[in-house]
C-alpha positions as CSV (number, residue, x, y, z in Angstrom):
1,X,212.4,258.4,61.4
2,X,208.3,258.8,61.0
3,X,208.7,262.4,61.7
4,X,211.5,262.6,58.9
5,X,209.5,261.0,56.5
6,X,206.3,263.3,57.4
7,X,208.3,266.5,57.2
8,X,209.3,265.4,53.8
9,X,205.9,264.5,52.8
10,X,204.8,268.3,53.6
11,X,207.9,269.6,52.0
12,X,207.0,267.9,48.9
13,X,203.3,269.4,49.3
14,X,204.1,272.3,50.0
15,X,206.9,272.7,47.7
16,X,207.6,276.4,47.6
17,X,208.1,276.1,51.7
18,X,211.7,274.0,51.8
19,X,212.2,275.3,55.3
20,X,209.8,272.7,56.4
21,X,212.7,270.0,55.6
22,X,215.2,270.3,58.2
23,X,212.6,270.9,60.9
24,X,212.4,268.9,63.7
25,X,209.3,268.9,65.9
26,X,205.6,269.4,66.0
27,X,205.9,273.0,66.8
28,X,208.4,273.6,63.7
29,X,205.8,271.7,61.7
30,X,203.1,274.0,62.9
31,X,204.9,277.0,62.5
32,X,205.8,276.5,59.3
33,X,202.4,275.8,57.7
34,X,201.3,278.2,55.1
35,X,199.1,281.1,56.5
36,X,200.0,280.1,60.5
37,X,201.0,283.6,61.7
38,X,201.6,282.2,65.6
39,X,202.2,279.1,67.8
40,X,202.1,279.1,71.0
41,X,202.9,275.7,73.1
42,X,200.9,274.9,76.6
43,X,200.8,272.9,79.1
44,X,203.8,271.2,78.6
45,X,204.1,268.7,81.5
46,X,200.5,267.1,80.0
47,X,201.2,263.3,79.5
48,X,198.3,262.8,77.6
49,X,198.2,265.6,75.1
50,X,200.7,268.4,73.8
51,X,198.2,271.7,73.4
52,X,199.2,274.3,70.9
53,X,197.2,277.4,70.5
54,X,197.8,278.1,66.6
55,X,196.8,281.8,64.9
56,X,195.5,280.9,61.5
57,X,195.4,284.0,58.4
58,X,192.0,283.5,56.6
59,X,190.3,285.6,54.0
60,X,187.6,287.5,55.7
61,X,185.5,286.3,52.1
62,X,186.8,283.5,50.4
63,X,185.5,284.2,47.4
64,X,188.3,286.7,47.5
65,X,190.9,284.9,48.6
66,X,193.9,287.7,47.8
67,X,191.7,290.3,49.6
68,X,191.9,291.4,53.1
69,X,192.3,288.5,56.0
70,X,191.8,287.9,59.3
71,X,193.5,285.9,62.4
72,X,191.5,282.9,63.3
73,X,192.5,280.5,66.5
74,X,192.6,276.7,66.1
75,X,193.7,275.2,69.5
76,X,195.5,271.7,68.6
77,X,195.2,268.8,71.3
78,X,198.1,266.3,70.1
79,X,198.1,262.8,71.0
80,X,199.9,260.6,67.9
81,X,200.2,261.1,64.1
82,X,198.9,258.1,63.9
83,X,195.3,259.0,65.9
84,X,192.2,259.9,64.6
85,X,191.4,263.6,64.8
86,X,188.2,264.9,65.9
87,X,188.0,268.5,64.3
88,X,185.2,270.9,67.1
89,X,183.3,273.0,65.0
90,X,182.9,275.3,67.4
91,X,180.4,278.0,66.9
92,X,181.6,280.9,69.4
93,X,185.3,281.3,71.4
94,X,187.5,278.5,72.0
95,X,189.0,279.6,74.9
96,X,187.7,276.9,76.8
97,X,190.1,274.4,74.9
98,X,193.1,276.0,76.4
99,X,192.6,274.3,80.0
100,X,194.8,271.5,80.6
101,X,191.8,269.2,81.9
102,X,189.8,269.9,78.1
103,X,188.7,267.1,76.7
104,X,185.7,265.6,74.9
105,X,184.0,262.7,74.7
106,X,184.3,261.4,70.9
107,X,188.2,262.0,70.8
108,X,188.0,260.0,74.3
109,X,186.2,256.8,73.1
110,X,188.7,257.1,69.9
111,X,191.3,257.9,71.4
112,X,191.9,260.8,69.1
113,X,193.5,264.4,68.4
114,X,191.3,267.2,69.0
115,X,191.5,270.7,66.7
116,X,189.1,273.2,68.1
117,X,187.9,276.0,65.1
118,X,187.4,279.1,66.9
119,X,183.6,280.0,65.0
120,X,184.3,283.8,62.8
121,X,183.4,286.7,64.4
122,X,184.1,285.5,68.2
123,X,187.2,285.2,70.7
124,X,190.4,286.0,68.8
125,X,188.7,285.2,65.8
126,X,187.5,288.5,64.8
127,X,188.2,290.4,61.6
128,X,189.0,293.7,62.0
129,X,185.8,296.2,61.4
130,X,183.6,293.4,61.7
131,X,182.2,293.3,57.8
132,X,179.1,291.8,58.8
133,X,178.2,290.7,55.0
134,X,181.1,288.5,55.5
135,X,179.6,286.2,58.1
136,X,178.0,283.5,56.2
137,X,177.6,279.8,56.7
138,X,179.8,279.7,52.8
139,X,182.6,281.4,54.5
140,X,182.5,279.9,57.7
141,X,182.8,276.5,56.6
142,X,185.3,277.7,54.1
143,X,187.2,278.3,56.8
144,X,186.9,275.2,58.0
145,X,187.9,273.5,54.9
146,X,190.7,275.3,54.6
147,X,191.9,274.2,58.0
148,X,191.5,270.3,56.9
149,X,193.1,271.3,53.6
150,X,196.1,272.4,55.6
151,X,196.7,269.5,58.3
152,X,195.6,266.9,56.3
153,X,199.2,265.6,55.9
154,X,200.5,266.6,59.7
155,X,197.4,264.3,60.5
156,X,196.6,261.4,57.6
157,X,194.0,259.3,59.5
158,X,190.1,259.8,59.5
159,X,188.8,263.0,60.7
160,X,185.2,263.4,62.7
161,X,184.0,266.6,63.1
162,X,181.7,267.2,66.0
163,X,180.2,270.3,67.5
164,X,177.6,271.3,70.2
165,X,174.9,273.5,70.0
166,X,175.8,276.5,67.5
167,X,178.7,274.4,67.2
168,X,176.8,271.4,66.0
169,X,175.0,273.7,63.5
170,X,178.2,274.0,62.1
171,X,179.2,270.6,61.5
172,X,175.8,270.3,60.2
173,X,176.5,272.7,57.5
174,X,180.2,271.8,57.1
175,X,178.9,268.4,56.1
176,X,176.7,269.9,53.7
177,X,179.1,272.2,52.0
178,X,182.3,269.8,52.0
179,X,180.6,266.1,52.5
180,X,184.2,264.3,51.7
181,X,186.2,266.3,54.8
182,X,185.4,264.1,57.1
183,X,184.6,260.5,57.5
184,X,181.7,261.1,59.7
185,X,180.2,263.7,61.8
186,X,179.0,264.0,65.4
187,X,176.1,266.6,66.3
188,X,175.0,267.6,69.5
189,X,171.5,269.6,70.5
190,X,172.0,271.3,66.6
191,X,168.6,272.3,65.4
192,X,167.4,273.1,62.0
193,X,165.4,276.4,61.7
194,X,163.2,276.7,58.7
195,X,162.5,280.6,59.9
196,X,163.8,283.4,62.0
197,X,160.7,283.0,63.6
198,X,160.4,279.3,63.8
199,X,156.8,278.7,65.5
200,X,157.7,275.0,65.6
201,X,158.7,275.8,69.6
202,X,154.7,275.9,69.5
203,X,153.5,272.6,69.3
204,X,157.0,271.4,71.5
205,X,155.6,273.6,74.2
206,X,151.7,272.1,73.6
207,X,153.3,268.4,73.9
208,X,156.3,268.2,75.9
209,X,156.2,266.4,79.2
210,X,152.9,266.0,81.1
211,X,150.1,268.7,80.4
212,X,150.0,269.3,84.5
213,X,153.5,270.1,84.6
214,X,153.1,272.4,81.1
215,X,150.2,274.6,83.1
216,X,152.2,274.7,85.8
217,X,154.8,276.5,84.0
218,X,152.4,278.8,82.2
219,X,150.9,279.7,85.3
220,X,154.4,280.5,86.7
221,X,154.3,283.0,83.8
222,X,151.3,285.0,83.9
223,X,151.5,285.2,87.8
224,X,155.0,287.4,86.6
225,X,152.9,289.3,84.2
226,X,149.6,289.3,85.9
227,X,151.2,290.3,89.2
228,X,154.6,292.0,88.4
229,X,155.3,294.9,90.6
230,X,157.1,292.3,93.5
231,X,159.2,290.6,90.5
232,X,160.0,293.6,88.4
233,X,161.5,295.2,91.4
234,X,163.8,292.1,92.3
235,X,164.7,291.9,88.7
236,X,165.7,295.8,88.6
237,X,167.5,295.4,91.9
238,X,169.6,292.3,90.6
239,X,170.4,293.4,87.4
240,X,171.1,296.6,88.7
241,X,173.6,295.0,91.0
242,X,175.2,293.3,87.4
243,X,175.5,297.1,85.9
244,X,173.1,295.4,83.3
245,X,171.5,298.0,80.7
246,X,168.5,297.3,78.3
247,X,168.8,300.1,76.2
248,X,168.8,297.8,72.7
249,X,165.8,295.9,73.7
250,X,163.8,299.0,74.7
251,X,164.2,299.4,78.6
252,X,163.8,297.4,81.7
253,X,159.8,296.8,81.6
254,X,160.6,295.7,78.1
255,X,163.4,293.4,79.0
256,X,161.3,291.8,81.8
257,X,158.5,290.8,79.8
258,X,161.2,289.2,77.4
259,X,162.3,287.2,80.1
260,X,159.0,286.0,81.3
261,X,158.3,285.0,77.6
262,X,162.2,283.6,77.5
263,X,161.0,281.5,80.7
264,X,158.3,279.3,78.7
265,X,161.6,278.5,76.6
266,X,164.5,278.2,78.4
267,X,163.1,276.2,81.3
268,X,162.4,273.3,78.5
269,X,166.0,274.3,77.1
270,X,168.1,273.8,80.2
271,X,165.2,272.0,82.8
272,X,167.0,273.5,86.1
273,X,164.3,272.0,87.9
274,X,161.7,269.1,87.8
275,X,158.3,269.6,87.3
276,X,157.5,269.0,90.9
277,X,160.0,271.4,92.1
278,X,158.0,274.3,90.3
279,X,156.7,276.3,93.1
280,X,152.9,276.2,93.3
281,X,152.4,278.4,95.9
282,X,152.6,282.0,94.6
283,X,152.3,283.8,98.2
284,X,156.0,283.1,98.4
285,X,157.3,285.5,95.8
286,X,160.5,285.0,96.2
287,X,160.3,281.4,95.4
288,X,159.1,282.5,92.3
289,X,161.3,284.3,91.7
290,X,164.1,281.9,92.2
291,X,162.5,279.4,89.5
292,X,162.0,282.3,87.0
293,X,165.7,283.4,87.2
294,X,166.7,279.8,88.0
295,X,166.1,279.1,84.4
296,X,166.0,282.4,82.0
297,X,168.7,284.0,83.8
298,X,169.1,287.8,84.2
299,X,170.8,288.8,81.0
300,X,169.6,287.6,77.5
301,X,168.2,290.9,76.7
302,X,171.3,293.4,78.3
303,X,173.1,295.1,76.3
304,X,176.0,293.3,77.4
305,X,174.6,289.6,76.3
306,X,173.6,291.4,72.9
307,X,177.0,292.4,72.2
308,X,178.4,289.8,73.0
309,X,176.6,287.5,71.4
310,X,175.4,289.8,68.2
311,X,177.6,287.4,65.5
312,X,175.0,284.6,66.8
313,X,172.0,287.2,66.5
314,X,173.0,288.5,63.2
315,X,173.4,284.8,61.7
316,X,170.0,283.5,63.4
317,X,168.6,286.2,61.5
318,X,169.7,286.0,58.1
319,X,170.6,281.9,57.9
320,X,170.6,280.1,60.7
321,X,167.0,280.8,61.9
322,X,165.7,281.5,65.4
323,X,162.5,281.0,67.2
324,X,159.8,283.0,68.6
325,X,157.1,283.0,71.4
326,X,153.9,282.4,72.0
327,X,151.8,285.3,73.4
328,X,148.3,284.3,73.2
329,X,148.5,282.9,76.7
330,X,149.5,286.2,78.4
331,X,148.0,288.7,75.8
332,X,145.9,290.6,78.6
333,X,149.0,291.0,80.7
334,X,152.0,292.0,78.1
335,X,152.5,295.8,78.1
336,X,155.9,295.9,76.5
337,X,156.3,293.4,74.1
338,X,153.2,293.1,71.3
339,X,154.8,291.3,68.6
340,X,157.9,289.6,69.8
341,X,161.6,289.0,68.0
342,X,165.0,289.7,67.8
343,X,165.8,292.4,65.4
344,X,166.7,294.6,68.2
345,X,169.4,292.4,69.0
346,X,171.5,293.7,65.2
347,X,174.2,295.3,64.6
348,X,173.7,299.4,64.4
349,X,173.3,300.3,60.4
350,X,173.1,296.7,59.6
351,X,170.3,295.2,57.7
352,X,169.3,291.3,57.9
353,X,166.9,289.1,55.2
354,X,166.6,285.8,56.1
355,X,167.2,283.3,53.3
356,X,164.9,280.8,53.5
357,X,166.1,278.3,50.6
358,X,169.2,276.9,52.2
359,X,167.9,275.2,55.3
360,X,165.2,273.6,53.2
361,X,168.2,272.4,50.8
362,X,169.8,270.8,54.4
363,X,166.8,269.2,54.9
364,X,166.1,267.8,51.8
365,X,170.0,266.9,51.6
366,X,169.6,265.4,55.0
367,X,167.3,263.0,54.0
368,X,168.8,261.7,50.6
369,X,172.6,262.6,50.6
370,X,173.7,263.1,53.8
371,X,176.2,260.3,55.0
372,X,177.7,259.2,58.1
373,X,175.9,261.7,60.8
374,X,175.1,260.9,64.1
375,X,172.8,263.8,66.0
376,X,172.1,263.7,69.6
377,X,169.3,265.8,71.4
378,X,167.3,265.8,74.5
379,X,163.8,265.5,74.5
380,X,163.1,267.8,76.9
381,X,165.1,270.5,75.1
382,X,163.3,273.6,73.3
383,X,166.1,273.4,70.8
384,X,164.6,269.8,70.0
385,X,161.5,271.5,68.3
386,X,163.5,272.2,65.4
387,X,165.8,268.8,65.6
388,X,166.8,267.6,61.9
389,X,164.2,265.0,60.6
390,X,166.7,262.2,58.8
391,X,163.3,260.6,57.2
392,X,164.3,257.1,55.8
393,X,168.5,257.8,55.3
394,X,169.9,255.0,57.0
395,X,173.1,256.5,56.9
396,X,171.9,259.4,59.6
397,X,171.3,257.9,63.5
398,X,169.2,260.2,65.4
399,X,169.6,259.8,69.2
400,X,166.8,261.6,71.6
401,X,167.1,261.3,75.0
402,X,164.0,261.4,77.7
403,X,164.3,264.3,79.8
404,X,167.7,265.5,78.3
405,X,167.6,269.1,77.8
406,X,170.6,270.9,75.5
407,X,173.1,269.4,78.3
408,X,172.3,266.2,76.8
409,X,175.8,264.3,75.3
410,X,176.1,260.8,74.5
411,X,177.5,259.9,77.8
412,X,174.2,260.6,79.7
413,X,172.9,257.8,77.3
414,X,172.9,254.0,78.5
415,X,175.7,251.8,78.6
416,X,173.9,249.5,75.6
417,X,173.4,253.2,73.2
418,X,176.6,254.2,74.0
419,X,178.2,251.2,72.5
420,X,176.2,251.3,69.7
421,X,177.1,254.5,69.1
422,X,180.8,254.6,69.5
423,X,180.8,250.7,67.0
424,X,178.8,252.9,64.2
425,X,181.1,255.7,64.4
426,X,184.6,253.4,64.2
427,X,182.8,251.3,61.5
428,X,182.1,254.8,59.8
429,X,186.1,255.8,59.9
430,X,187.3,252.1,59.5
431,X,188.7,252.2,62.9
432,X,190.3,248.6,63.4
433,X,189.0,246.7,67.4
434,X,192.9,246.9,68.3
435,X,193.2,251.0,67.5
C-alpha cells in the first residue's frame, strides 16, 4: 500500500509520466524517472541493501539545459523509503560502490540509503569530446542538484551529503551553491585552496610533528637529489617494469626530481611510516629507497597518472586550487625542475586561469552562512595545510585528528568524539533516539 501511495505521489509530480502509475517496484520507479536512460539491478541476494547502478542524462552545461547531454552514473544502495539518505559526492569514478561489501560509515551510524554521484568527467561519467570549458564546480553541483531534485519524492526523509577527499570538496561546494539540499553535510580531508600554487603546505611542513623527525625527512630528500645516480636507476628500472612514460612532465630525470619534491608532501599526506622508521642510515640505499617509494609512489608524474587523472588537474588549476613545493632546501641539487607546478599536467590545446574569487567567497560563506557542516581531517595530513577555517560559526564542527593523515574518518576518532559527532548530525536532520 506505501509503495501505491508513493507511485502516485510521483505520478502526480511528474504528471506528464502516467506510466509511473501502475508500476510496481523500485526498479520500475527508477526506470521510469525523467532523464534515467538505464537500470541495472545487483547483487540481488544482499539482505541488507538492494544496489542499483542507474545511468542518469545530464546537460553537459546547465546553463543550456536543451543542449547536448551526457550519461552520468548514480549507484543507489536501498535500504527503506522510510531511511535517511546519505548522497556521496564523489569526486572521481564510483565504481567502487558496485561491490556488495560497500558501505560507509555515516549511512552506518544512521542507518541510511546511500546514492553515490559519479564526479563529471570520470568513470562512465564522461561526456563525449570532453568540452573541457564545461567542467566547473556550477555545473558539477548542478548536477548534483538535479539528482536530489529527482529522488526527492522516491526518498522523502533528510538527506546528508558526504564526500572524501576531492569528494569532500564537492560537498563543500554543493553546500555552497544549493545550501537547502541537504539537511547537513559530512566532509572528509577536503581542503580549501586559495591558489593553484597554495604555499600554505609551507609553513605545515615548518610545524608539523617534531622538528627532528621534519629534518629527517628533508635529509631523506636531498640525499636523493644530492646523491642520485643509485636511486634514479632503481626508479628507471621500476617504472620501466610498469611501461610508465614521462613524456608530459618532460622525461625521466624530470619526473624523478618531481617525486623527490612529491616526497616532502605525500609522506605527511599518507604517513606510510613513523618518524622512527625513516631510515637514518643512507649506506643502505635500498632502504631509502623503499621509504621514498613507500610514500610518493612511482606514478604521479606518468603519463598514465596524468591522463587519468587530468579532469582533477584541469579543475585544481582553474578552481579548485593545488599546491606547490618548496625548493629552497634542495636548490643546489635540482637539475630538472627550477620553478615547479602542474601545468604540464593539462589537457593538449587547453588553456587554464585560475579564478581566485570563489574560494575566498567559500571562505567567507564558511564562516557566516554556512550551516550544518561537520569536516574531519588529520593533522598529520598535507591536505590539512589548506583545511577550511570555520572562525566563530557555531553551526560548522571541525574535527582534527593527531597523527591522522588523509586516511583519517570519524571512526579512527574516540569512542566519546564519535558520539558526539553522530548526536550533532541526528540533531541536525531531526533524527528521533528510536530511528
Amino acid at each position: 500500500m506505501k509503495a501505491k501511495i508513493r507511485l502516485f505521489i510521483l505520478a502526480v509530480f511528474f504528471g506528464s509520466y502516467p506510466c509511473l502509475l501502475p508500476a510496481q517496484s523500485l526498479f520500475d520507479m527508477l526506470r521510469y524517472l525523467p532523464g534515467v536512460e538505464n537500470v541495472r539491478q545487483l547483487h540481488p541476494s544482499d539482505s541488507n541493501y538492494r544496489t542499483f547502478e542507474i545511468m542518469l542524462s545530464q546537460p553537459v552545461d546547465h546553463a543550456q539545459p536543451e543542449g547536448i547531454t551526457f550519461s552520468q552514473r548514480l549507484i543507489l544502495r536501498h535500504r527503506g523509503f522510510d531511511h535517511p539518505m546519505v548522497f556521496v559526492t564523489e569526486g572521481y569514478a564510483a565504481e567502487y560502490a558496485l561491490s556488495e561489501n560497500y558501505t560507509e560509515e555515516i549511512a552506518l551510524a544512521l542507518n541510511a540509503n546511500i546514492l553515490v554521484a559519479e564526479h563529471r568527467f570520470f568513470g562512465k561519467s564522461v561526456p563525449q569530446g570532453q568540452p573541457w570549458e564545461s567542467l566547473h564546480l556550477r555545473n558539477v553541483t548542478a548536477d548534483l542538484h538535479a539528482v536530489r531534485v529527482l529522488f526527492r519524492n522516491i526518498y522523502p526523509g533528510s538527506w546528508v551529503s558526504t564526500g572524501i577527499s576531492k569528494g569532500g570538496q564537492t560537498t563543500l561546494y554543493y553546500k555552497f551553491f544549493y545550501p537547502d539540499d541537504v539537511a547537513a553535510s559530512v566532509a572528509y580531508v577536503a581542503p580549501l585552496n586559495f591558489s593553484d600554487t597554495d604555499k600554505r603546505f609551507f609553513k605545515f611542513q615548518d610545524t608539523v610533528a617534531k622538528g627532528q623527525c621534519r629534518q629527517k625527512l628533508i635529509s631523506l630528500q636531498a640525499e636523493l637529489l644530492r646523491n642520485r645516480k643509485p636511486y634514479l636507476r632503481m626508479f628507471a628500472d621500476s617504472t620501466s617494469k610498469f611501461g610508465l612514460r614521462f613524456k608530459m612532465v618532460g622525461g625521466l630525470e624530470t619526473a624523478y626530481e618531481y617525486n623527490v619534491l612529491e616526497f616532502g608532501f605525500a609522506y605527511w599526506q599518507w604517513y606510510p611510516m613513523k618518524c622512527d622508521a625513516l631510515p637514518s642510515d643512507f649506506s643502505d640505499t635500498l632502504a631509502v629507497f623503499r621509504a621514498f617509494v613507500a610514500a610518493a609512489g612511482y606514478d604521479f608524474f606518468a603519463d598514465q597518472s596524468i591522463e587519468a587523472f587530468q579532469p582533477f588537474f584541469y579543475q585544481a588549476l582553474t578552481e579548485m586550487g593545488m599546491y606547490t613545493y618548496n625548493t629552497k632546501p634542495f636548490k643546489k641539487w635540482l637539475k630538472f625542475v627550477d620553478k615547479p607546478g602542474f601545468r604540464h599536467t593539462l589537457p593538449e590545446g587547453t588553456e587554464a586561469v585560475y579564478q581566485r574569487k570563489l574560494n575566498k567567497k567559500v571562505s567567507k560563506w564558511l564562516k557566516n552562512e554556512a550551516r550544518n557542516m561537520i569536516f574531519v581531517y588529520g593533522a598529520f595530513d598535507a591536505w590539512s595545510s589548506s583545511a577550511i577555517d570555520p572562525g566563530r560559526n557555531p553551526n560548522i564542527y571541525k574535527l582534527m585528528l593527531y597523527e591522522g593523515s588523509h586516511a583519517t574518518r570519524l571512526a579512527d576518532f574516540d569512542e566519546k568524539t564519535i558520539i558526539k559527532t553522530i548526536h550533532l548530525l541526528r540533531d541536525w536532520i531531526n533524527m528521533s533516539e528510536n530511528q
